[in-house]
N, C-alpha and C positions, 0 to 999 in steps of 0.2 A: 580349648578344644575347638572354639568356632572359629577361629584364627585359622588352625590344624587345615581343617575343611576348606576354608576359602582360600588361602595357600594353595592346598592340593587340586583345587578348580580352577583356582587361576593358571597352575601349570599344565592343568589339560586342555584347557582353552586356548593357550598359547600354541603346543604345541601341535596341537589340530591346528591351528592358521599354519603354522609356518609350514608343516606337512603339504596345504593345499598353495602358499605359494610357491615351493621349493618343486612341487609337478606342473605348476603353471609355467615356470620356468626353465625346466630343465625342457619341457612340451617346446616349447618356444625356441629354445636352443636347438632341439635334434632338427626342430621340422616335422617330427612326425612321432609318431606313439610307438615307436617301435616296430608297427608293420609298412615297412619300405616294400615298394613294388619293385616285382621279380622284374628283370629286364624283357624276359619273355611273355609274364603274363599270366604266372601260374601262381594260384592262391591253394593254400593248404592248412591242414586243419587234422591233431592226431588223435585219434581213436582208440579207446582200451579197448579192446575184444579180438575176436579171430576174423581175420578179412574175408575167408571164404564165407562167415556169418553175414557180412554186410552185403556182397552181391547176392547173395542168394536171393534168388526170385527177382532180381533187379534193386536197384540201389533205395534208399529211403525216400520216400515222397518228396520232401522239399528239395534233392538232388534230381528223383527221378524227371519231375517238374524240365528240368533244363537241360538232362545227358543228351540229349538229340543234337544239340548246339556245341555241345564240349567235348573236347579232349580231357581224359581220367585216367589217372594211373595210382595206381595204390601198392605203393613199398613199406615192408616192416619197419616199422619206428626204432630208433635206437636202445639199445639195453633192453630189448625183448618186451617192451610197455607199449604194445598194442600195434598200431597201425598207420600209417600216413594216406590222406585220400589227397592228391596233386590234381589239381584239375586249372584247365582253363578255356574261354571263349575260342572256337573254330575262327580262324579268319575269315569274315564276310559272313559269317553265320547270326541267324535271324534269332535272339535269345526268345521272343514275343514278349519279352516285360518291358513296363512305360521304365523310362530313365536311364541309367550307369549299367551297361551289364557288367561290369564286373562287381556294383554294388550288389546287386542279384544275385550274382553267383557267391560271394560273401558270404551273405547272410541264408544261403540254399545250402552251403555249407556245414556252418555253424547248426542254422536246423536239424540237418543229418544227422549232423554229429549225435544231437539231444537226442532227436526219436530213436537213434539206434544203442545208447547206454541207457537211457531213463524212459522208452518208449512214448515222450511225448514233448512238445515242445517246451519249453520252461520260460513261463513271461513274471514279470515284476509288475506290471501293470495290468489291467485297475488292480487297485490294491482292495482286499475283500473288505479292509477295517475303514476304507475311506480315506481322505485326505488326512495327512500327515500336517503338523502345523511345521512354520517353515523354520528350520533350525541350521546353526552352521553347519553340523554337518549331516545332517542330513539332506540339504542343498548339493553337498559331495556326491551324497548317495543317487539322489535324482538327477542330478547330472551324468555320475558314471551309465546310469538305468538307460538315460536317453540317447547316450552313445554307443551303445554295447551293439546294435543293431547296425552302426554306419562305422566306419574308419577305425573309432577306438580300439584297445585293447582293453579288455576285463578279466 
């Protein structure tokens, strides 16, 4: 029976590694996570709900934050599941956040998104139970945590 058990953790431990080289690799090959830039510049992000629900009274804090500087268009998502908000930086326009504005506008996005299905932003971190001891995968886990915010996909 203990044999049974150690067999069966050995093949999950396996196959958790090879999982995390097999996206390490395939990362490395594409070049990118899946989200290639529009040649234009426009970042998008699709929404359940009714679109006339998201502008009303102007768009959600972390977008409202930056509309002054963007271009926004919002078209029905495909198969009737929600909504597409299309946005991107104004040429020559002043986003006023330090760094990447198209990182800004990313992650102003993604916010949007939350506060307008879940009405608030959704963080992983701090975690309320404390530090995690460091595990293989949960090293996955904080790392996909630590990228969800910048380039990644999640």
């Amino acid at each position: 029976m203990a044999g049974r058990v150690a067999a069966a953790v050995g093949v999950g431990v396996a196959g958790i590694a090879a999982g995390l080289v097999a996206r390490s690799l395939v990362k490395k090959e594409r070049g990118s996570d899946g989200d290639g830039a529009h040649p234009d510049g426009w970042k998008a992000v699709t929404i359940l709900g009714a679109a006339q629900d998201f502008e009303r009274g102007g768009y959600p804090e972390p977008l409202e934050r930056l509309s002054e500087s963007l271009e926004i268009r919002i078209d029905p998502a495909p198969g009737d599941k929600g909504f597409e908000v299309h946005a991107r930086v104004r040429a020559g326009a002043d986003t006023g956040v330090d760094g990447d504005p198209d990182t800004a506008l990313r992650a102003a996005l993604r916010d949007a998104k939350q506060v307008f299905e879940t009405g608030e932003v959704l963080r992983a971190t701090p975690r309320p139970h404390g530090d995690r001891p460091r595990t293989l995968l949960g090293g996955a886990v904080d790392e996909a945590e630590d990228d969800a915010k910048g380039e990644g996909v999640l």
